[in-house]
C-alpha positions in Angstrom: -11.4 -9.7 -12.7 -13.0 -11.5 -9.5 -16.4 -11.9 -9.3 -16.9 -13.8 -6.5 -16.0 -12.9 -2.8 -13.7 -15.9 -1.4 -15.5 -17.1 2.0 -18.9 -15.8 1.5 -19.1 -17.2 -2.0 -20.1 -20.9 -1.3 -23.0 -22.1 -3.5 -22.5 -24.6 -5.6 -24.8 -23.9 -8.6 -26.1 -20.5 -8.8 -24.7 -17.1 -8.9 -21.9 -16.4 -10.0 -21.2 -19.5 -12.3 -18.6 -17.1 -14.1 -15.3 -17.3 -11.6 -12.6 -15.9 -13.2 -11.4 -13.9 -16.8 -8.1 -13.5 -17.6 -7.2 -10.8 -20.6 -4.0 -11.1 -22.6 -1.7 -9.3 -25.3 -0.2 -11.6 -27.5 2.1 -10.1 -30.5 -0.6 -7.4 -30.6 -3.7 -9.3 -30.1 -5.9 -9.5 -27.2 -7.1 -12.9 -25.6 -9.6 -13.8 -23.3 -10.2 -16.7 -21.2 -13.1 -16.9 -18.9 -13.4 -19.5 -15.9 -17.2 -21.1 -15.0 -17.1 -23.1 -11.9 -20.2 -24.1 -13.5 -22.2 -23.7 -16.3 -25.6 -24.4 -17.7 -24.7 -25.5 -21.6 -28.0 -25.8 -22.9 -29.7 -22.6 -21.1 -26.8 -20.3 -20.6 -24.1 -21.1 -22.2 -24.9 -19.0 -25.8 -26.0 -15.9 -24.3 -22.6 -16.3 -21.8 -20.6 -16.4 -24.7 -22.1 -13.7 -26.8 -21.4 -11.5 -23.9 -18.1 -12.4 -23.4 -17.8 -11.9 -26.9 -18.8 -8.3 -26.5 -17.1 -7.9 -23.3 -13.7 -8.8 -25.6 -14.5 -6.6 -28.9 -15.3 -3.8 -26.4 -11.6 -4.5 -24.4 -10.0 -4.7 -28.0 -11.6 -1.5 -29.1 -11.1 0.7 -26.2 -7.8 -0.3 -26.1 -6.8 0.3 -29.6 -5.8 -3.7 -30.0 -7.0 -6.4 -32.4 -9.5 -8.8 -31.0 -8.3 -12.4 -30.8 -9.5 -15.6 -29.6 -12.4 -16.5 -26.7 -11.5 -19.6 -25.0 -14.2 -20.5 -21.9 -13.5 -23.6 -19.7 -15.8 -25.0 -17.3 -14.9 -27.0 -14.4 -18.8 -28.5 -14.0 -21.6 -28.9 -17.0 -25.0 -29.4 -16.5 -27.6 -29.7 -19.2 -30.6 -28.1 -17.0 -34.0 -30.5 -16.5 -34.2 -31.4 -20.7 -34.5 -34.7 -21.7 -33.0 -36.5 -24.5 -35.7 -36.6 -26.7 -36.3 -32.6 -26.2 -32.1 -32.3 -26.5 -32.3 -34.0 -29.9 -35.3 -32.0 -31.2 -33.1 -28.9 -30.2 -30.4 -30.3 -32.1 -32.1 -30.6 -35.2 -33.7 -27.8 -35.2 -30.0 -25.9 -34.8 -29.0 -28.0 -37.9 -31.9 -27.2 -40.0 -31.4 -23.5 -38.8 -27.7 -23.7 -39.8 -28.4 -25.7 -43.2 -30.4 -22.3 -45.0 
């Protein structure tokens, strides 16, 4: 599935960060791989994968298929305008989160 138009699609941050997904049946599973030409990890990136998440369970579903594994690759990361003080706060807030 494209979702950018080759020519008029120039920027180099912005819309669409997503390039490319690619759906595949392995012994009976399906896969997806999705594509980001680039991708903000600290303010996109979860809700990105929770949508590609569903985007997959909703292929495997309709299509009467078991759903298999997400792999996302990104050819640029930024981490958005957070410094490393704020990062690390964020951090251990996730692993106090994840600890109860």
């Amino acid at each position: 599935m494209s979702v950018a138009v080759p020519g008029r699609d120039r920027q180099t941050i912005g819309f669409p960060c997503l390039s490319h997904v690619s759906l595949s049946l392995q012994k009976g599973v399906v896969h997806m791989s999705a594509l980001y030409r680039n991708h903000e990890f600290v303010e996109r990136a979860y809700g990105n994968y929770v949508g590609l998440g569903r985007l997959l369970r909703f292929v495997a579903h309709q299509s009467g298929w078991p759903m298999g594994e997400l792999t996302c690759v990104s050819a640029s990361v930024t981490l958005g305008d957070f410094s490393k003080r704020s990062l690390n706060d964020l951090l251990a807030a996730c692993q106090g989160a994840a600890a109860t």
